[in-house]
C-alpha positions as a Markdown table, in Angstrom:
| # | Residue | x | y | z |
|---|---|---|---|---|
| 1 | Unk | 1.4 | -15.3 | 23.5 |
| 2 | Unk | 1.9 | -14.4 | 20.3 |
| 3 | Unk | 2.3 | -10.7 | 18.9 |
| 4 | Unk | -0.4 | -8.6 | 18.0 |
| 5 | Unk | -1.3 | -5.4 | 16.0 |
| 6 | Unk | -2.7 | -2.6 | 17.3 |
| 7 | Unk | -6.3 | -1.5 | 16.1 |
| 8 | Unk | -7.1 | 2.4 | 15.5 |
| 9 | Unk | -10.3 | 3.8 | 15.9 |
| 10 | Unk | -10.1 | 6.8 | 13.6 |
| 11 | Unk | -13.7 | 8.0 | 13.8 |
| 12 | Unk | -13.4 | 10.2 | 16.7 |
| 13 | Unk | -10.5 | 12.1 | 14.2 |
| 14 | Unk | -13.4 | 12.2 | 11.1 |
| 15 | Unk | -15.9 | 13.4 | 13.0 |
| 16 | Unk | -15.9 | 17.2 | 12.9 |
| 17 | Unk | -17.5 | 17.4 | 16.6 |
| 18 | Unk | -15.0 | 15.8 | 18.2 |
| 19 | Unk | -12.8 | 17.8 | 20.6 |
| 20 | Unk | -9.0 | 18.6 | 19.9 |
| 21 | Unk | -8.4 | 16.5 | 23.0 |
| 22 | Unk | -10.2 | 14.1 | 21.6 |
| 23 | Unk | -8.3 | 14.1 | 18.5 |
| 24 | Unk | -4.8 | 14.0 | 20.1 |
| 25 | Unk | -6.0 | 10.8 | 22.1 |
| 26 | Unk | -6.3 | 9.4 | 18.0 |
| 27 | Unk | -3.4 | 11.2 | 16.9 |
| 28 | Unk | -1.3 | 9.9 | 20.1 |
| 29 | Unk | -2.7 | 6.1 | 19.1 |
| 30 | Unk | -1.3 | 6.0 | 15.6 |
| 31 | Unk | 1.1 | 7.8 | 16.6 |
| 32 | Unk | 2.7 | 4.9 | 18.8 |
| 33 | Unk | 1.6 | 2.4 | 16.4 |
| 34 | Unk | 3.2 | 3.9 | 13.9 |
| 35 | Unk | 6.7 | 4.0 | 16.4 |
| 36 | Unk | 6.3 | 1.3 | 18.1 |
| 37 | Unk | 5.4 | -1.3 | 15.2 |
| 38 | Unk | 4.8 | 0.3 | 11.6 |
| 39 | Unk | 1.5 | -1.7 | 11.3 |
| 40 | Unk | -2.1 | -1.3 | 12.5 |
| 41 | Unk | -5.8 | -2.0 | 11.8 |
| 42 | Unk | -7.4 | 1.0 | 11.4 |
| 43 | Unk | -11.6 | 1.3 | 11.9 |
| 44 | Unk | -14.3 | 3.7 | 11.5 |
| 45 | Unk | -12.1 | 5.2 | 8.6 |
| 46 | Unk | -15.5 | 6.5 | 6.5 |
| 47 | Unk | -14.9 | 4.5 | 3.3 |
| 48 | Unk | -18.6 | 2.7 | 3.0 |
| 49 | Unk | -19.2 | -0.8 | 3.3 |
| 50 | Unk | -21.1 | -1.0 | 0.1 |
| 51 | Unk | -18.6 | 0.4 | -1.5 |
| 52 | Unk | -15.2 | -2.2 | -0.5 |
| 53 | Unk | -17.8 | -5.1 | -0.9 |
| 54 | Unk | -17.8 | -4.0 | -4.7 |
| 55 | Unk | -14.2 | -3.7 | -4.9 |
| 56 | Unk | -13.7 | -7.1 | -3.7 |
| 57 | Unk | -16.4 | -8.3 | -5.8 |
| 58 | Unk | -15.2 | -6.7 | -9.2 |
| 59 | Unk | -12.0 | -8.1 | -8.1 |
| 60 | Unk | -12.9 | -11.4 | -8.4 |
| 61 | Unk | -14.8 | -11.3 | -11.2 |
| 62 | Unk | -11.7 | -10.0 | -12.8 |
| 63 | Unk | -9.2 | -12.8 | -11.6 |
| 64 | Unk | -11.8 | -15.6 | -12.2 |
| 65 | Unk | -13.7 | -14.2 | -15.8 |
| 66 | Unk | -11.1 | -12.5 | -17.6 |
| 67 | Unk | -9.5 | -14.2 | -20.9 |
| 68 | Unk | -5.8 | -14.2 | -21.3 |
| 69 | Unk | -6.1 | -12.5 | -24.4 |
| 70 | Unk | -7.6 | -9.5 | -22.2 |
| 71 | Unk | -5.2 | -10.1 | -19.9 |
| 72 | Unk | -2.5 | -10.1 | -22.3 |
| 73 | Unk | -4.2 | -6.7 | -23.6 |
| 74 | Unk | -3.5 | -4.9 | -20.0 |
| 75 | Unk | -0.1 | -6.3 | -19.9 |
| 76 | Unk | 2.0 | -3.6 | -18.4 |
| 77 | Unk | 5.1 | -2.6 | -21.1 |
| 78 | Unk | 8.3 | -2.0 | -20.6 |
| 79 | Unk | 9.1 | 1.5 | -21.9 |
| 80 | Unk | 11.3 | -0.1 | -24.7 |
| 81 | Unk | 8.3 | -1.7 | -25.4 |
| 82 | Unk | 5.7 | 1.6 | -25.7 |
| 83 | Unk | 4.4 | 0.9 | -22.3 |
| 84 | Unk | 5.5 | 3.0 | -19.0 |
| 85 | Unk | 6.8 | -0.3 | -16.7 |
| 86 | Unk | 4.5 | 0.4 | -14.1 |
| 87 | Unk | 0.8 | 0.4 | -15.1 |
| 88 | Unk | -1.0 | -3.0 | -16.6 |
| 89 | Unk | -1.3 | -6.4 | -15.9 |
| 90 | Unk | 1.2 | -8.8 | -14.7 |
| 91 | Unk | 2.0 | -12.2 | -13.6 |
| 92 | Unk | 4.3 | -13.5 | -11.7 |
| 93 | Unk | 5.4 | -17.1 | -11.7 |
| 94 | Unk | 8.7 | -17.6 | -8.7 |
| 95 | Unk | 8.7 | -20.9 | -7.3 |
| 96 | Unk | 11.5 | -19.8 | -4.8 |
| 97 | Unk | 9.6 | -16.2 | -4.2 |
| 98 | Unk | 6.0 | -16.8 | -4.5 |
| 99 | Unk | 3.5 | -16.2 | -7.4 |
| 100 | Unk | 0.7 | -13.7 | -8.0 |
| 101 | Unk | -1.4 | -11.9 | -10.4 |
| 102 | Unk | -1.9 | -8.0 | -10.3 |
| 103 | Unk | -3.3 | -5.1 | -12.0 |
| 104 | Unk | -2.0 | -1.6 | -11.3 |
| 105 | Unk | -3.4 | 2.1 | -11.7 |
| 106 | Unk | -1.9 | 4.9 | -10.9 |
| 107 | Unk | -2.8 | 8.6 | -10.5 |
| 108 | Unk | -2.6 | 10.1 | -14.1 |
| 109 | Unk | 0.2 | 12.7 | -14.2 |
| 110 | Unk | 1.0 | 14.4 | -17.6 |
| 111 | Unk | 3.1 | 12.9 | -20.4 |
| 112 | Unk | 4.8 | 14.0 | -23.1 |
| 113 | Unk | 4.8 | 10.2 | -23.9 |
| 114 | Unk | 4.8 | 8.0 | -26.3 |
| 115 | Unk | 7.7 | 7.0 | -25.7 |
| 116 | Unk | 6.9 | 6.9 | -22.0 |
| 117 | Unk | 8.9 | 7.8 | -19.1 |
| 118 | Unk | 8.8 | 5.1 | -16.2 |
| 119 | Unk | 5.3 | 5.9 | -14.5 |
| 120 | Unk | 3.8 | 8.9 | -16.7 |
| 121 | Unk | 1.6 | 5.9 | -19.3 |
| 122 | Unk | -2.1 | 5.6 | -19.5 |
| 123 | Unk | -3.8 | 3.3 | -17.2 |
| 124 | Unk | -5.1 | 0.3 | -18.7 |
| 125 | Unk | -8.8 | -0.3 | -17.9 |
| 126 | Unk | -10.3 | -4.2 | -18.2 |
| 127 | Unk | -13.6 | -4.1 | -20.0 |
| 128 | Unk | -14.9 | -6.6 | -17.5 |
| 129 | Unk | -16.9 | -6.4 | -15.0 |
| 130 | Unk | -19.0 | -3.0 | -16.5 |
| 131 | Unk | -18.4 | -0.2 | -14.5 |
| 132 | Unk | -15.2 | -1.1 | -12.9 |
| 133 | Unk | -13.4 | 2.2 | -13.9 |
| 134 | Unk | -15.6 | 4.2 | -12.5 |
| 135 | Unk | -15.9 | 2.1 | -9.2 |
| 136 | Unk | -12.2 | 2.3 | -8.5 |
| 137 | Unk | -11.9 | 5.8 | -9.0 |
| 138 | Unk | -14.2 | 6.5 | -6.5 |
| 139 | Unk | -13.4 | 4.2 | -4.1 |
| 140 | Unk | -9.7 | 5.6 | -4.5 |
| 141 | Unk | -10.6 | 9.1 | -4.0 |
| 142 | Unk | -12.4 | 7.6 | -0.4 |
| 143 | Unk | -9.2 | 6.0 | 0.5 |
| 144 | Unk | -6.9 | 9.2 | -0.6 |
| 145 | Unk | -9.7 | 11.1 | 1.1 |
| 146 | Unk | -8.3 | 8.8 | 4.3 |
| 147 | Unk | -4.8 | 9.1 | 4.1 |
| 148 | Unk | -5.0 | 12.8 | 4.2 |
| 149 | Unk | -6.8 | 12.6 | 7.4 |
| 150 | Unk | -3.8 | 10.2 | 8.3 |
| 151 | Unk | -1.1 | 12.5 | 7.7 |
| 152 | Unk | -3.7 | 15.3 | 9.5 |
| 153 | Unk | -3.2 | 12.8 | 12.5 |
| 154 | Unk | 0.4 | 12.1 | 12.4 |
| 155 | Unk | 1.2 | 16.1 | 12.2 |
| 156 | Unk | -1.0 | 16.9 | 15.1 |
| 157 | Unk | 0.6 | 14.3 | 16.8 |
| 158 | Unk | 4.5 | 15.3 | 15.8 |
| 159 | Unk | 3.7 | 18.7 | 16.8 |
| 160 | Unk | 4.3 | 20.0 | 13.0 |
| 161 | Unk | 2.6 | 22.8 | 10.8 |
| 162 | Unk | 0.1 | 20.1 | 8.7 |
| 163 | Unk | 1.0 | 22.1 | 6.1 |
| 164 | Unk | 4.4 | 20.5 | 5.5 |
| 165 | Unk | 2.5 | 17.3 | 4.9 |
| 166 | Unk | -0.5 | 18.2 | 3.2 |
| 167 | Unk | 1.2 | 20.9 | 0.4 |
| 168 | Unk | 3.1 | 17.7 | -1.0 |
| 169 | Unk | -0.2 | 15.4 | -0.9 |
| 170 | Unk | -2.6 | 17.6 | -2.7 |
| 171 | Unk | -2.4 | 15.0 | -6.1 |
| 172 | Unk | -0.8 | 12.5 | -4.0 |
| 173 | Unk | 0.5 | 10.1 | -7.1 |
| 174 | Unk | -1.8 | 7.0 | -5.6 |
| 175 | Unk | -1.1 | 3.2 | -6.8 |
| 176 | Unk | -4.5 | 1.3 | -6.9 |
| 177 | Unk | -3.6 | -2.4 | -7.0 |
| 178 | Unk | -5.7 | -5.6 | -7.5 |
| 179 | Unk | -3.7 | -8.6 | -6.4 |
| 180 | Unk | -4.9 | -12.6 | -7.1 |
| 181 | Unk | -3.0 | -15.4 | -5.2 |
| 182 | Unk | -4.2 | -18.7 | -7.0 |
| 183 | Unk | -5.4 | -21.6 | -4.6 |
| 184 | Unk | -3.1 | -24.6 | -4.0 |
| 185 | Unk | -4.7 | -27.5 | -5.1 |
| 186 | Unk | -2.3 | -29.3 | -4.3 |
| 187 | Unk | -0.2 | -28.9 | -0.9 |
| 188 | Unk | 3.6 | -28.0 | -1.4 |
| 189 | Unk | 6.3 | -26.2 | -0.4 |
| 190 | Unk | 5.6 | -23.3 | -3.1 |
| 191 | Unk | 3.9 | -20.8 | -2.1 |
| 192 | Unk | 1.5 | -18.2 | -3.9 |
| 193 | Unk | 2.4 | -14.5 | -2.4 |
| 194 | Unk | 5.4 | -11.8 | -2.3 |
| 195 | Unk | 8.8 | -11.9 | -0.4 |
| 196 | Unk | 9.8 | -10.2 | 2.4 |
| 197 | Unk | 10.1 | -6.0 | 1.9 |
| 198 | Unk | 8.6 | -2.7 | 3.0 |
| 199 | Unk | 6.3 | -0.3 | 1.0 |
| 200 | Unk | 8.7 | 2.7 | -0.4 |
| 201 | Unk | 5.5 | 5.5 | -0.3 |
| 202 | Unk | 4.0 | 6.9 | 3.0 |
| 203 | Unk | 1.2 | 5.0 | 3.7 |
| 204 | Unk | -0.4 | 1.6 | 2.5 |
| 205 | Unk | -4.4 | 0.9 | 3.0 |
| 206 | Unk | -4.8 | -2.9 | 2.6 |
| 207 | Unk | -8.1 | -4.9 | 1.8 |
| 208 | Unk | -8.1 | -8.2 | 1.3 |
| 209 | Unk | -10.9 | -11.1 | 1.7 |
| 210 | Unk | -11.7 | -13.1 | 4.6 |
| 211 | Unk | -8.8 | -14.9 | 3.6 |
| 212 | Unk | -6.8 | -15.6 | 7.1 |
| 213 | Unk | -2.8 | -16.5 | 7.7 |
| 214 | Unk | -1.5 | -14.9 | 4.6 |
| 215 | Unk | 0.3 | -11.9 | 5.3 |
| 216 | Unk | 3.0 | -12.0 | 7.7 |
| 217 | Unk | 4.7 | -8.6 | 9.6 |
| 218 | Unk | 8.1 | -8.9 | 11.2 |
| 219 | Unk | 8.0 | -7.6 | 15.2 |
| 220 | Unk | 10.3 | -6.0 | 16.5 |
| 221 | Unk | 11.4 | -9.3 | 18.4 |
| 222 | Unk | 11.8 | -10.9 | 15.2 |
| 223 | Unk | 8.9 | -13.0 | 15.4 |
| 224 | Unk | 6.5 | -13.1 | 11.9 |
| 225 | Unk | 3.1 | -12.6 | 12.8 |
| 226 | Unk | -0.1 | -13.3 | 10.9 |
| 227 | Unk | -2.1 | -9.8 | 9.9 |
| 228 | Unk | -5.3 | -12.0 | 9.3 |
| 229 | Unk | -8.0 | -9.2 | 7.8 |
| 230 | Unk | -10.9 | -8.2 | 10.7 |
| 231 | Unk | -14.1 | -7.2 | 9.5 |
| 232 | Unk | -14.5 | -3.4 | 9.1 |
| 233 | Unk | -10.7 | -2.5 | 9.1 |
| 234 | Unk | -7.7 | -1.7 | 6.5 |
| 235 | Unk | -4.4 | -2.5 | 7.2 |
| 236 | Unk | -2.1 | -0.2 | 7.3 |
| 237 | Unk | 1.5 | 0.3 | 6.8 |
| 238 | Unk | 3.8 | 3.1 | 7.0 |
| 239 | Unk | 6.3 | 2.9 | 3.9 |
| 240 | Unk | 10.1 | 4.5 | 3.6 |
| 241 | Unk | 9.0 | 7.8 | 2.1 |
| 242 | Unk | 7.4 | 8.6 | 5.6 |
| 243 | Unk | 10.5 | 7.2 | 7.5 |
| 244 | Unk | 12.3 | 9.4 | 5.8 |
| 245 | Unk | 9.8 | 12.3 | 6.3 |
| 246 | Unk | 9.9 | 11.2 | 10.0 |
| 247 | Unk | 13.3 | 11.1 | 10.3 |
| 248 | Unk | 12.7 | 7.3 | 10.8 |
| 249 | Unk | 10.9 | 8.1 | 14.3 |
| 250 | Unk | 8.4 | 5.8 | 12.1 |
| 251 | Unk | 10.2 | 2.8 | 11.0 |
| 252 | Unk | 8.5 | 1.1 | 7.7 |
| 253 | Unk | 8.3 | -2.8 | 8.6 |
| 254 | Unk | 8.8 | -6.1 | 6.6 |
| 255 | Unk | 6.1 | -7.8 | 5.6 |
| 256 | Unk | 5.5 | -11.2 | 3.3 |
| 257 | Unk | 3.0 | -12.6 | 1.7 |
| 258 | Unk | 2.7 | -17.0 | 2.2 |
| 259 | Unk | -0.7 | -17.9 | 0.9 |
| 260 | Unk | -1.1 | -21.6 | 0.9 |
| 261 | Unk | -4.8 | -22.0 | 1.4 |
| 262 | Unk | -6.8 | -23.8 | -1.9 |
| 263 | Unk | -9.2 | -20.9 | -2.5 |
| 264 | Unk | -7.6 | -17.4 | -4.3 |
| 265 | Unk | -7.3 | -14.8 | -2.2 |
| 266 | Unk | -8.2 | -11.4 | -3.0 |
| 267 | Unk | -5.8 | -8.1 | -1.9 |
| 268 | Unk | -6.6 | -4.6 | -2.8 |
| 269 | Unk | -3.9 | -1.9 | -1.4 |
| 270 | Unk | -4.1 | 1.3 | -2.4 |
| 271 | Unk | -0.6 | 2.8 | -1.5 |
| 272 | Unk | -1.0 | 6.5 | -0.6 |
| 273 | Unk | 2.2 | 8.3 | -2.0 |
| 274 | Unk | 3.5 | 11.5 | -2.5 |
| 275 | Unk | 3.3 | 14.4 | -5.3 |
| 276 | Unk | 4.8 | 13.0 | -8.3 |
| 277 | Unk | 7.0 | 16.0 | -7.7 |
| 278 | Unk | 7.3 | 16.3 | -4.6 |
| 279 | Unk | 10.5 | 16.6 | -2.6 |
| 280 | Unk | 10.9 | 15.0 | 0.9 |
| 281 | Unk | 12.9 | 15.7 | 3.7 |
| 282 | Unk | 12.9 | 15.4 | 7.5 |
| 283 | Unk | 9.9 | 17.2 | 9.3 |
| 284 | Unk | 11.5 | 16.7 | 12.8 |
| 285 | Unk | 15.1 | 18.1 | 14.3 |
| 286 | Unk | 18.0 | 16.0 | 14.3 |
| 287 | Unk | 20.1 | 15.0 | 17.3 |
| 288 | Unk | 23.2 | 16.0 | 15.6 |
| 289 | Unk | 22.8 | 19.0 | 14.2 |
| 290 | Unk | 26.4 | 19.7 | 13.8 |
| 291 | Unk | 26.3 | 15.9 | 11.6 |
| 292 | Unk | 23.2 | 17.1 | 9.6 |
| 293 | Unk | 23.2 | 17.1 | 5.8 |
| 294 | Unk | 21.7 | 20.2 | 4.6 |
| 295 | Unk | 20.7 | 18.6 | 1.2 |
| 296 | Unk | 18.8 | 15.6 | 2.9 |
| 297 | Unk | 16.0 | 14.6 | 1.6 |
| 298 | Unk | 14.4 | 12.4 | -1.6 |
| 299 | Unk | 12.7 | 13.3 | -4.8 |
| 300 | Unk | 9.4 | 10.9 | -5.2 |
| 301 | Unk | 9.6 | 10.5 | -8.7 |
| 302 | Unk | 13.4 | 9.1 | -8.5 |
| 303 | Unk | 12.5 | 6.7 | -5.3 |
| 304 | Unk | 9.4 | 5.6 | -7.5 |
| 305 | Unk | 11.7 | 5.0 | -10.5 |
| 306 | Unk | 14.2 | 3.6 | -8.7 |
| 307 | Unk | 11.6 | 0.8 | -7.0 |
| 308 | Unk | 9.9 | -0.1 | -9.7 |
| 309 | Unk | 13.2 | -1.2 | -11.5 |
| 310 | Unk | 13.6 | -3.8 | -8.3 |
| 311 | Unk | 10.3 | -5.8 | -8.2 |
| 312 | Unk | 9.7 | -7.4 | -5.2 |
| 313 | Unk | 9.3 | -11.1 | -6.7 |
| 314 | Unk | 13.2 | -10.9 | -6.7 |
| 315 | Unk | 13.2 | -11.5 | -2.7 |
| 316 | Unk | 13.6 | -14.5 | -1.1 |
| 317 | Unk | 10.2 | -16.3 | 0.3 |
| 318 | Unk | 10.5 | -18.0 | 3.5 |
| 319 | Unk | 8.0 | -21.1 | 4.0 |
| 320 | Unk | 5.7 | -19.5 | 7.3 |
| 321 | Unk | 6.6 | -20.9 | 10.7 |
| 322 | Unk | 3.9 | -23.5 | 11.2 |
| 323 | Unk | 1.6 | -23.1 | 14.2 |
């Protein structure tokens, strides 16, 4: 039998009349999840229904409507090039790593730009559909909203002052991404999607489309197992920033994408990251303290720089094991 995720019900931790033992049982949940795979559905997380439909839905309309000379308009810039390397369209075309459309927003953090350092740009808003700038915004401050409750969760369950966690959280620098994986008309061996890699922030809230078998997680027993989307649930990943936070207690976990169906698929993940200025180090004790690097630890912004500069198109694409 083939792997599974686990699935988190978060609402008894939202719901303010729940009982702390209640909330440890939640805490305890992701907690193991979080251990024992990296990946897990989480439901009842209080972003409305109403609310992702429209995301999904502006989405589309984006991918399917939008002109190349808009898109072109929103492509992201190098900062040689006036832009910031990080915000803006882009498209990828990899026939040996997979290919994609995306658009990416990230929490606005002051500039003394132009010339722009690497992540401190404008956004770049479409035009089309109406309304969609105001529509992400709130639906991102629903899903930051979320991963504070997360990390609420993952202290209570580490046993550690939430403080630590939420003090470097408070304008966590959020990515908002809209993703399009074009259909295959035609059957191949190319694939639309993303190689192989883990998720360098602390936590990753994936929606997608009904879309199934197109994003694959590595197990622990090396086996790549489908993450198919279920009604009324993110995905979600932890990323290195918390490994490291965690003193990788939390391992982040390879994942893929291999979209071969001939519809586009529609992804939305809102990666939940740090303070842009935030510094990170271990929250638990080490085992060696005598071994134990006093300086250990990682400033955000560098680890942000320092991804973006290595796009994951770069990675190998491994055709999914048929089943």
């Amino acid at each position: 039998m083939a792997a599974t995720l686990p699935i988190i019900d978060f609402g008894p931790f939202l719901d303010p009349s729940t009982s702390l033992e209640e909330k440890r049982k939640t805490a305890a949940e992701l907690d193991r999840a979080c251990r024992d795979v990296g990946f897990f559905y989480i439901k009842n997380h209080g972003v409305p229904k109403d609310m992702i439909d429209a995301m999904l839905v502006a989405a589309r309309h984006f991918f399917e409507n939008t002109t190349r000379k808009e898109k072109e308009r929103l492509a992201m810039r190098k900062t040689s090039e006036g832009g910031d390397n990080a915000r803006g369209w882009l498209e990828v075309i990899k026939e040996d790593a997979g290919s994609h459309e995306a658009v990416d927003f990230y929490r606005p953090v002051e500039s003394s730009g132009p010339p722009y350092v690497t992540g401190e740009g404008p956004n770049l808003w479409p035009s089309s559909p109406p309304g969609f700038q105001e529509l992400a915004m709130q639906y991102t401050e629903r899903v930051t909203d979320l991963g504070t409750s997360v990390m609420k969760a993952i202290a209570l369950a580490l046993g550690v002052d939430d403080n630590v966690f939420l003090t470097r959280i408070d304008k966590a620098f959020w990515n908002l991404r809209i993703l399009g994986y074009e259909g295959r008309k035609a059957k191949s061996e190319k694939y639309a999607g993303i190689g192989q890699h883990t998720d360098f922030g602390i936590l990753t809230f994936l929606l997608s489309d009904e879309t199934p078998k197109a994003l694959q997680v590595l197990s622990k027993s090396g086996e790549w197992i489908w993450a198919d989307p279920i009604e009324g649930c993110y995905v979600c990943n932890i990323g290195d920033m918390l490994s490291e936070w965690t003193r990788n207690a939390y391992k982040s976990t390879l994942h893929r994408v291999c979209h071969n169906s001939d519809s586009l698929r529609i992804s939305i993940p809102l990666f939940f990251d740090p303070n842009w200025d935030a510094f990170i180090s271990p929250v638990l004790p080490s085992t060696n303290p005598e071994e134990e690097d006093e300086n250990r630890g990682i400033k955000y912004r560098e680890k942000f720089i320092q991804s973006v500069d290595v796009p994951l198109w770069r990675d190998p694409l491994t055709p999914p094991d048929s089943d």
